[in-house]
Every structure is written in structure tokens, then in C-alpha cells.
C-alpha positions in Angstrom: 0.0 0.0 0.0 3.0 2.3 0.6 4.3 1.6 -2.4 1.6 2.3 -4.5 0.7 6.1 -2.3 4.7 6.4 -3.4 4.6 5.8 -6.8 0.8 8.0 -7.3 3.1 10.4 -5.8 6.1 10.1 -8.2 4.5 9.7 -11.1 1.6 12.1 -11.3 3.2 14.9 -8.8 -0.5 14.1 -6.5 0.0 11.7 -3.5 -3.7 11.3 -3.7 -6.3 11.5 -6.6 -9.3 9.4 -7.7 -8.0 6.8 -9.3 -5.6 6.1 -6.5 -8.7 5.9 -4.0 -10.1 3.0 -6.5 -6.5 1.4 -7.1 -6.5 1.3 -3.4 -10.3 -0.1 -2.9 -9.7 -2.6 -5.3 -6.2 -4.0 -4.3 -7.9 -4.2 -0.4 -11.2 -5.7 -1.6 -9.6 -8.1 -3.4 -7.5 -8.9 -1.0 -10.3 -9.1 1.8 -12.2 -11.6 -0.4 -8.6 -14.1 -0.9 -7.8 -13.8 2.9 -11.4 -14.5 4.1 -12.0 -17.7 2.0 -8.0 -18.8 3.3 -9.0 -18.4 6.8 -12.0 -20.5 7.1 -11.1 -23.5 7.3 -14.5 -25.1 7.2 -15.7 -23.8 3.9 -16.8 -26.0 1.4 -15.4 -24.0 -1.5 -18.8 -24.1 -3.6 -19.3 -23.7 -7.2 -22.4 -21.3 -6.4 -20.5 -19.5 -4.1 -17.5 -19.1 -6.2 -19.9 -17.9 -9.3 -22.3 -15.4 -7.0 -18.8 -13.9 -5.2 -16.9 -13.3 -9.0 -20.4 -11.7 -10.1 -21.4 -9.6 -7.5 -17.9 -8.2 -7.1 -17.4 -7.4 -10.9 -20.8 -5.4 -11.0 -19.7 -3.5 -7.7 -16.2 -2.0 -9.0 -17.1 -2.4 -12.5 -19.7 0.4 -11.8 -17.7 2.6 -9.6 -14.9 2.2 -12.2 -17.4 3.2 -14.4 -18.8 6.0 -12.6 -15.8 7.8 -11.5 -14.4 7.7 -15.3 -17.5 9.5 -16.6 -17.8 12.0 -14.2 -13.8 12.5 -14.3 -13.9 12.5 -18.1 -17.0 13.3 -19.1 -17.6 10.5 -21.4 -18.3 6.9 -21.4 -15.6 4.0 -20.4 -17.3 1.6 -23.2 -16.0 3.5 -26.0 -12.5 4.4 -24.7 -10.5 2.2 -27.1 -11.6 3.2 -31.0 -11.8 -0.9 -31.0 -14.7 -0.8 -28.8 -16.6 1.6 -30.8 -16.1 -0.4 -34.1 -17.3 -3.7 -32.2 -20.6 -1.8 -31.2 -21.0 0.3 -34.2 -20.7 -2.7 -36.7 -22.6 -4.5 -33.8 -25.7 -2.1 -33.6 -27.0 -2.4 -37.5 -27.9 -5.7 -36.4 -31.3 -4.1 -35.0 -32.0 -2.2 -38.3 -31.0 -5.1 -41.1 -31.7 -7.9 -39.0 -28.7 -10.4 -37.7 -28.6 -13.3 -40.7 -28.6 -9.9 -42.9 -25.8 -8.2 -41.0 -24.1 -11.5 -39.9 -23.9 -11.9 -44.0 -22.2 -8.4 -44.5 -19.8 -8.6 -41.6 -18.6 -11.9 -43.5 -18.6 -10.1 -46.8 -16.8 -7.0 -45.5 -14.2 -7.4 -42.7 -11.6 -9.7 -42.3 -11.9 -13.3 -40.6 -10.3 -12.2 -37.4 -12.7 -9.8 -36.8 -15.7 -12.3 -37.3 -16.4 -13.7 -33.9 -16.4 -10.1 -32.5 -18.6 -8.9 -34.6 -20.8 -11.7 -34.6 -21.1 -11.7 -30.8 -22.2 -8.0 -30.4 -24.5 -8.2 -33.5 -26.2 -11.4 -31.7 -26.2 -9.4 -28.2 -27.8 -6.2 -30.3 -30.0 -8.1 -32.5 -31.8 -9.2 -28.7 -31.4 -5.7 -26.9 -30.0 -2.6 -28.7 -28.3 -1.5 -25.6 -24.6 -1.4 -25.1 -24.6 -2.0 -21.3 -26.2 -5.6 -22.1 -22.4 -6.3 -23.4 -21.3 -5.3 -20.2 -23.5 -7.4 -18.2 -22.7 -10.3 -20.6 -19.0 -10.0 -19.8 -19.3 -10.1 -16.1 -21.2 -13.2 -16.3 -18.9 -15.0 -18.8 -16.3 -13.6 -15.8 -18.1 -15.5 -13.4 -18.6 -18.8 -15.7 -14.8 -18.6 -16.9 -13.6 -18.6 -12.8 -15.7 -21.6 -12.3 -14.6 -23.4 -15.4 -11.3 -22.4 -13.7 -12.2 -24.0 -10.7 -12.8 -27.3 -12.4 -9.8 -27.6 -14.0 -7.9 -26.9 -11.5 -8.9 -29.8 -9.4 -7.0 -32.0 -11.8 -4.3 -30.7 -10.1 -4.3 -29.7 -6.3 -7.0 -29.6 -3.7 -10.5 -27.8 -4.0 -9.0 -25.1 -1.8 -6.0 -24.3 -3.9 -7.8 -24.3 -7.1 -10.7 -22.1 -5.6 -8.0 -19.5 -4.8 -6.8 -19.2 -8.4 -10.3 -19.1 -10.0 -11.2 -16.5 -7.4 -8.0 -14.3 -7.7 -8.1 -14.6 -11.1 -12.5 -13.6 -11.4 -11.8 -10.5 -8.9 -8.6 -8.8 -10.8 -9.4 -5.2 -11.9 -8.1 -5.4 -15.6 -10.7 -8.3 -16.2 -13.3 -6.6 -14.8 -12.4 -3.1 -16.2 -12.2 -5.4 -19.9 -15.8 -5.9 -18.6 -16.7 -2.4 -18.4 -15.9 -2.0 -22.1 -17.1 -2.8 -25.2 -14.0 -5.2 -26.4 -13.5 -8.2 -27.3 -10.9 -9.4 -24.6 -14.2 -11.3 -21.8 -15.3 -13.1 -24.4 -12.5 -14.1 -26.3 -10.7 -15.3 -23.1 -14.1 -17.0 -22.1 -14.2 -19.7 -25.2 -10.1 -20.0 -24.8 -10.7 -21.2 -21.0 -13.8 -23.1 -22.2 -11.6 -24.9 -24.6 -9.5 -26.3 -21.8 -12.0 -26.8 -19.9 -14.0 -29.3 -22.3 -10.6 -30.9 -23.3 -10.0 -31.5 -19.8 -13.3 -32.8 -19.1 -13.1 -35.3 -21.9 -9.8 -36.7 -21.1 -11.4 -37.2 -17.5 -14.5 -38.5 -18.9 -13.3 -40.2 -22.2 -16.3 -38.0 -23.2 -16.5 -37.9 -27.0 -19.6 -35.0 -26.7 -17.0 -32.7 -24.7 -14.3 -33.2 -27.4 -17.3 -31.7 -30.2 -17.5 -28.6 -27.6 -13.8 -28.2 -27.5 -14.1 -28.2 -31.6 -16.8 -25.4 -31.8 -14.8 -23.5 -29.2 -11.5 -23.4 -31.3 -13.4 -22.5 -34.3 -14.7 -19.4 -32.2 -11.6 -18.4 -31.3 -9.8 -19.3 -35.2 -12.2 -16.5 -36.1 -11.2 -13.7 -33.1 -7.5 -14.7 -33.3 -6.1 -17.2 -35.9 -2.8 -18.3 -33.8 -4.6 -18.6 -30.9 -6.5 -21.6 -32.2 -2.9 -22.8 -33.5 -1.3 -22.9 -29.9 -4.6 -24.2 -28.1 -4.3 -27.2 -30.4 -0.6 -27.4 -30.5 -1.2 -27.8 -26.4 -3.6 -30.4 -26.8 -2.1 -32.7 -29.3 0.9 -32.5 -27.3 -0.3 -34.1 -24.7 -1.8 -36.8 -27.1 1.8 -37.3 -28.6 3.3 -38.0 -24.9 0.6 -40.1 -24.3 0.7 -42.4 -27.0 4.4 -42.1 -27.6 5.5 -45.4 -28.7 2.8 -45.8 -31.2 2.3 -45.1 -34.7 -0.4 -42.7 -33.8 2.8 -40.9 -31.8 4.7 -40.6 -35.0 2.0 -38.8 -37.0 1.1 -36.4 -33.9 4.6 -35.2 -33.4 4.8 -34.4 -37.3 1.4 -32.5 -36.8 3.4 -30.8 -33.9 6.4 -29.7 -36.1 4.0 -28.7 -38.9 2.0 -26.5 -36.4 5.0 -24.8 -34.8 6.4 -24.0 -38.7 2.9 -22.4 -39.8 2.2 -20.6 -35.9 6.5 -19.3 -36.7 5.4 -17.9 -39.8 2.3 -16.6 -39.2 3.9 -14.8 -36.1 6.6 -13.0 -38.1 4.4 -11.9 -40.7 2.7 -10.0 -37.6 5.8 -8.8 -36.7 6.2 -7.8 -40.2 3.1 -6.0 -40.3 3.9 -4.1 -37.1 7.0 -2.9 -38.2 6.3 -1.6 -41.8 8.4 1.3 -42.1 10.8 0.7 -39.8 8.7 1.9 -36.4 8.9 -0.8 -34.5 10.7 1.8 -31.6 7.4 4.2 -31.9 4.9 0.9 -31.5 7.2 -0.3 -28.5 6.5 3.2 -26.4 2.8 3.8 -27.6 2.5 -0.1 -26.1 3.9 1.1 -22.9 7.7 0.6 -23.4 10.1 2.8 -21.2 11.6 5.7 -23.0 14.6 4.5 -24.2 15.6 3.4 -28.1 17.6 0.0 -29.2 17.7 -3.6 -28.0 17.1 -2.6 -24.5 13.3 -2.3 -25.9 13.3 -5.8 -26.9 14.9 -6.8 -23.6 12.3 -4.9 -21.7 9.3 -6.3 -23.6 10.5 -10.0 -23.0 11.0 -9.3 -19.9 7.7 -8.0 -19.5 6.2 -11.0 -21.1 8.1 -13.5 -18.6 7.0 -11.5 -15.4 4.7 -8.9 -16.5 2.6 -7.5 -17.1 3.9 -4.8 -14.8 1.2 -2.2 -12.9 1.6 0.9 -14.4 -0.1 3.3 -11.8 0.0 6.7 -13.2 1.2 6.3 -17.4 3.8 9.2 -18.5 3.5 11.1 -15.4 0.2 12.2 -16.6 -2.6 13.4 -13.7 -5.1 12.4 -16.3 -6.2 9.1 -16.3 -6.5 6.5 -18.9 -8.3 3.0 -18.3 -4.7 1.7 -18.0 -4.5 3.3 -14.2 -7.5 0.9 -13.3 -5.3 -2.5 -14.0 -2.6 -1.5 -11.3 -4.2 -3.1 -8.4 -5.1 -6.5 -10.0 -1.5 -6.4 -11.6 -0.1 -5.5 -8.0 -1.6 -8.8 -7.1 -0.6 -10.4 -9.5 2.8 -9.3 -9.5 3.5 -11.2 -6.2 2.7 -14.5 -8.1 5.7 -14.4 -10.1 7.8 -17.1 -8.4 5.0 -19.3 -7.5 3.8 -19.5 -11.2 7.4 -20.2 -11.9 8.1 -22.5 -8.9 4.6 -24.2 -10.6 6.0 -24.7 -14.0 9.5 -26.3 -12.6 7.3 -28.9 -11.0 4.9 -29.5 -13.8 7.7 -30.4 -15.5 9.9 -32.1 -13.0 7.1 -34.3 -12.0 6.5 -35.0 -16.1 2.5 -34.4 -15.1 0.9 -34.9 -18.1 -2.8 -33.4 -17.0 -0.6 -30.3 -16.2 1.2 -30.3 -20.0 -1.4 -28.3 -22.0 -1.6 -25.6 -19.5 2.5 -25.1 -19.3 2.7 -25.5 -23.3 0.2 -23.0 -23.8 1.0 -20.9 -21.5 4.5 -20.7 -22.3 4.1 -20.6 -25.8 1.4 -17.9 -26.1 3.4 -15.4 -23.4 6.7 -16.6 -26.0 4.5 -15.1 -28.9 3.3 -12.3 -27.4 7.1 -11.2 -26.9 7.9 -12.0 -30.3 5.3 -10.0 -32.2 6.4 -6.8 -29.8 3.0 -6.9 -27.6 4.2 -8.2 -24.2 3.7 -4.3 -23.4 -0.5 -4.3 -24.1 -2.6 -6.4 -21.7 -5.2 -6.6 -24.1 -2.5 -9.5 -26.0 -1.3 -11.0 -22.6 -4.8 -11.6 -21.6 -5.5 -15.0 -22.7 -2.7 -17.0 -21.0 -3.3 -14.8 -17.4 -5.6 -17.7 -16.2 -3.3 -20.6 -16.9 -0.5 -17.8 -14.8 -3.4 -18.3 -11.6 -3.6 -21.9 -12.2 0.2 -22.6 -12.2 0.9 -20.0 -9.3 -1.3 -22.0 -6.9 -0.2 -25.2 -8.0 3.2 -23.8 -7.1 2.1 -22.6 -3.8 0.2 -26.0 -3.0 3.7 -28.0 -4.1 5.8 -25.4 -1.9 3.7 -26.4 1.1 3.2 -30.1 0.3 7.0 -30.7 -0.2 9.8 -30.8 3.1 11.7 -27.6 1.6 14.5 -26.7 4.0 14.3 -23.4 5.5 17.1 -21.9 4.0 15.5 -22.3 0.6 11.8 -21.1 1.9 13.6 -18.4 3.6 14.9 -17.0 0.1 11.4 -17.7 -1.4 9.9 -15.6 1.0 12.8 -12.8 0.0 12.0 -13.3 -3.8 8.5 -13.2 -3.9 8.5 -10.0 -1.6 11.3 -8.2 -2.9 11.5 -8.6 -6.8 7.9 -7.3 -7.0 8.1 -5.0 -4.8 11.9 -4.0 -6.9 9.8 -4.3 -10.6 7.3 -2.6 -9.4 9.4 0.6 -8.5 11.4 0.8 -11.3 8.7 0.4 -13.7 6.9 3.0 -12.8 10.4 5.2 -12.8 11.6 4.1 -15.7 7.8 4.8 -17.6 7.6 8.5 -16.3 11.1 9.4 -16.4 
């Protein structure tokens, strides 16, 4: 809490404003919510519970994060990003042609990654013309995602663990600020988490209806983010390659792996391509929130970001007017002090060769790998989808840190790490941004 009165200090020249009164609220709420499910012991860590806690709390800050940017700005929160106003614009005709007519001339007109998008808010338009029924929509999937969350989790460490992560992961302010607006982000992270979830739940089951769900959600997401799809697969046929190794079936699925990787490579640097027509990669890398330096030490920065991040920036470019980016620090504050538990989660994933646990560590590392490699490690809009496997890996970490006989020399550097290099990052972010 110190820190972050410091830094509103530093960086905007106001120990106090608005937004640090909400950064504040948010960072304690949440925090409130965590600590009371940790401390009773006899809670039975429902699904209901879990679902009506993620919802109630998203429409409570959602709508004073809502509020106080109208009244502060004078305009609506929706319609911040020009994204979000295309979404609803495009979405909105829906009520005048009709959706199968506009569904037809969103296919005609825009390109295929835009498709899903589109199609979601002219379906949400076509029922009620409003644009705060998207918003209400979001929180839910919110609350359904953390749940799906839930289940997965279980796989892998006890109710309580796995209840933690859905629920830290549901009650972060980015997600529920993404809520407040009119993007893509709820959604699309909604059918990526409902992709795992049904694979998951088939390989549990041997359930041949929940691999047809885990089909129709990847098409979804082919047609909000092409590479996406590419990695979620790549994730899951993995783990049916290490499965079946030995078998002929093996031999075909790690050819289908290599095949994958060469198309999702080339895909990705003809993104990187696209950035960087013209040579301004250096201008893209400090509009997406890069410190104010030129050169490699960019590129270190952004994979840096991308291995750790994303990092809380409190008050952007010393600016006392806000931008929605001031409303993620106290979710990415949290999250911030996950860093060595996700990491500690991944060593043990892997040391402990747990299969269940492969698709979560292969996406996850390959998605935050591609996100440094296309130069967006610095947006959290293109981070977003592999921040609920960082909450499911962070308490599996946690739950392995307590369930093995560490020595205490080794828990007592933990304890230094995960307190001090946040703590560290978080300073010199926030420096380095409004220097």
C-alpha cells in the first residue's frame, strides 16, 4: 500500500487522486475476499459461491470504475479504445438489417479475425439494442470462466488451492475493467478457458460430446484470433503425442506438432512484419507502454515483461489524467506477487513430467513466448488469454511449496524473492515509464 501512495506520488506529482482511491479499494477488496476464504477453514469451496462472489464483485467495482471515469472524463468507459466503438458500431446495424442480414455483410466486409467479434455484439444487439447488455454479458462469462477455472484446477491440487486461483483470477481489476468496455478481450478469453476446460473434461470423462465442444470453441476463437486456435491445439495434441508415444499414432502427432509450430512461426513474423512496416517498431514499443529508451534494450524490456509482466503501471507518462490503464494496477499489483509461485509451478509441472498439467505449461508458455515475439508483451489486451493458466500454475506452485519438506534456508529465500523482486519491478517500472 505504501508503495503504491509512493509511486501515485512520483508519477503524477498528486500523493492522492481518484484513481488512487479506487487502485486502493480494489487491491484491499480483493485482497479481503482471498484472505477470508483462506481463513475458514470449514468452507466447502462451492461452485455457487464461487460464481455469486466473482459476479457480484465485478458489477460493484465495475460500476464505480465506471462512474468515476465518466464523471472524471466526461464520457463513457465503453468507448475508450476506437476498437470498442467499431465492435458496437458494426454491432448495432444488427437491429435495423436484422442479424442473418448483417451476420452476411460482416462476412462479406471485414476480415476473418474480426468475425467472432462482430458476430457476438451483432447477436447481443439483435436481442437488446443496448450497449450496457455487453457489459453485463461479460461479467457473467467472468463469473462462468472462474468456475470453469475451478474445475480444471482440481486436476491438479485440492478444492482449496484451485478455488483461490479461479477467485483471484475472477476478482482482478483489468478483467473486470475489460468488462466495463465494449472489447473483445471477456469473451475471447471466455471460449479460450472453455476450450481447456471441455478438453480437460473429456480426457477425465473419455467424453466424446466434450471433445465436439472443445471443436466449436476453437473455431470461435480461429475467427477472433487465428494463432490462438494454433497454440490451443498445439497444447492439446501434445499431450496426445506424450501419451501415446511409442505408437504409430505418436509418430504422425509429433509431425502435426512440427508442422503446427512452422505455420504458428510464420504466421507470427508476418505479424511482426506487419507491425514494423516502415521501420517503427521503436514508436509501437513506447505507444505499447515501453520505457523511453531506443535499441535492444526495448526488446529486452518487452520479454522481460512478457516473462514476469505485465507490470502495474499506476499513473502512465506522469500524466494526472487518467487513462483506463490506471484501473489494472491493483489487479496487476496482485498479481505481481505471483511471479515465483507461477514459476516454482512450471518447474514442478515439468519435473514431476505431469501430463494433466502439459497443456496448461505449453500454452502458456508458448502464447506469453508469442506475445514477446510480435512486440506486444507491453499491451494487456495481448497477454490476456494466457493470465488464467499464470493463476492456475501460481497456486499449484504454492500448493507444491507447502506439500514438499523444503529446507528453511531455501523457503527463507522464497519468501525474499517473492516479496522483494515485486516490490523492486514494481518501483522501477513506474520510474523508468515517467522518467
Amino acid at each position: 500500500m505504501l508503495t503504491i501512495g509512493i509511486l501515485a506520488a512520483l508519477s503524477s506529482g498528486r500523493a492522492f487522486s481518484e484513481v488512487t482511491v479506487v487502485t486502493v479499494f480494489a487491491f484491499i477488496s480483493q485482497l479481503s475476499i482471498l484472505i477470508w476464504y483462506v481463513r475458514d477453514e470449514n468452507r466447502e469451496f462451492s461452485e455457487k459461491t464461487l460464481f455469486t462472489t466473482v459476479l457480484v464483485y465485478g458489477f460493484i467495482l465495475g460500476t464505480i470504475i465506471s462512474l468515476l471515469f465518466f464523471f472524471c472524463k466526461d464520457k463513457s468507459i465503453q468507448f475508450d479504445d476506437p476498437d470498442a466503438l467499431f465492435y458496437y458500431q458494426e454491432g448495432i446495424k444488427s437491429a435495423d438489417l436484422g442479424f442473418q442480414e448483417n451476420a452476411r455483410r460482416i462476412i462479406a466486409t471485414w476480415d476473418a479475425d474480426d468475425w467472432s467479434a462482430l458476430l457476438f455484439s451483432a447477436l447481443l444487439m439483435s436481442i437488446i439494442p443496448n450497449s450496457f447488455f455487453m457489459n453485463v454479458t461479460h461479467v457473467i462469462t467472468g463469473a462462468l470462466s472462474s468456475v470453469m477455472l475451478y474445475r480444471m484446477g482440481q486436476h491438479f491440487m485440492p478444492k482449496k488451492y484451485a478455488y483461490l486461483s479461479a477467485l483471484g483470477y475472477g476478482t482482478s481489476s483489468y478483467l473486470i475493467l475489460l468488462h466495463c468496455t465494449y472489447l473483445k478481450e471477456s469473451v475471447f478469453t471466455f471460449f479460450v478457458i472453455a476450450s481447456m476446460y471441455f478438453f480437460y473434461r473429456s480426457v477425465a470423462e473419455g467424453s466424446h460430446k466434450s471433445l465436439l465442444y472443445v471443436f466449436v470453441c476453437l473455431f470461435v476463437v480461429f475467427f477472433y484470433r487465428p494463432a490462438v486456435s494454433a497454440f490451443l491445439i498445439l497444447s492439446f495434441v501434445s499431450y496426445y503425442a506424450i501419451t501415446k508415444r511409442g505408437s504409430a499414432v505418436s509418430f504422425f502427432l509429433y509431425f502435426a506438432i512440427a508442422l503446427g509450430m512452422a505455420v504458428s512461426v510464420a504466421f507470427l513474423q508476418s505479424q511482426v512484419d506487419s507491425y514494423t512496416a516502415g521501420g517503427n517498431s521503436e514508436a509501437m514499443l513506447a505507444e505499447n507502454g515501453s520505457a523511453n529508451y531506443s535499441g535492444g534494450f526495448n526488446y529486452f524490456v518487452g520479454w522481460f515483461a512478457s516473462l514476469f509482466g505485465p507490470f502495474p503501471s499506476l499513473f502512465p507518462l506522469g500524466s494526472a489524467e487518467f487513462t483506463p490503464m490506471n484501473f489494472y494496477g491493483a489487479g496487476l499489483t496482485y498479481k505481481l506477487f505471483l511471479i515465483f509461485p507461477m514459476w516454482f509451478g512450471v518447474y514442478w509441472a515439468v519435473k514431476r513430467f505431469n501430463l494433466l498439467m502439459l497443456p496448461i505449461v505449453v500454452f502458456f508458455l508458448v502464447e506469453m513466448a508469442a506475445a514477446a515475439y510480435v512486440l506486444a508483451s507491453f499491451e494487456l489486451r495481448k497477454v490476456m488469454l494466457h493470465i488464467p493458466c499464470t493463476f492456475i500454475l501460481a497456486f499449484y506452485g504454492l500448493y507444491q511449496l507447502e506439500k514438499q519438506e523444503m529446507s528453511e534456508r531455501f523457503m527463507y529465500v522464497m519468501r525474499v524473492l517473492v516479496y522483494s523482486f515485486p516490490i523492486g519491478v514494481l518501483v522501477l517500472w513506474n520510474l523508468i515509464r515517467v522518467k
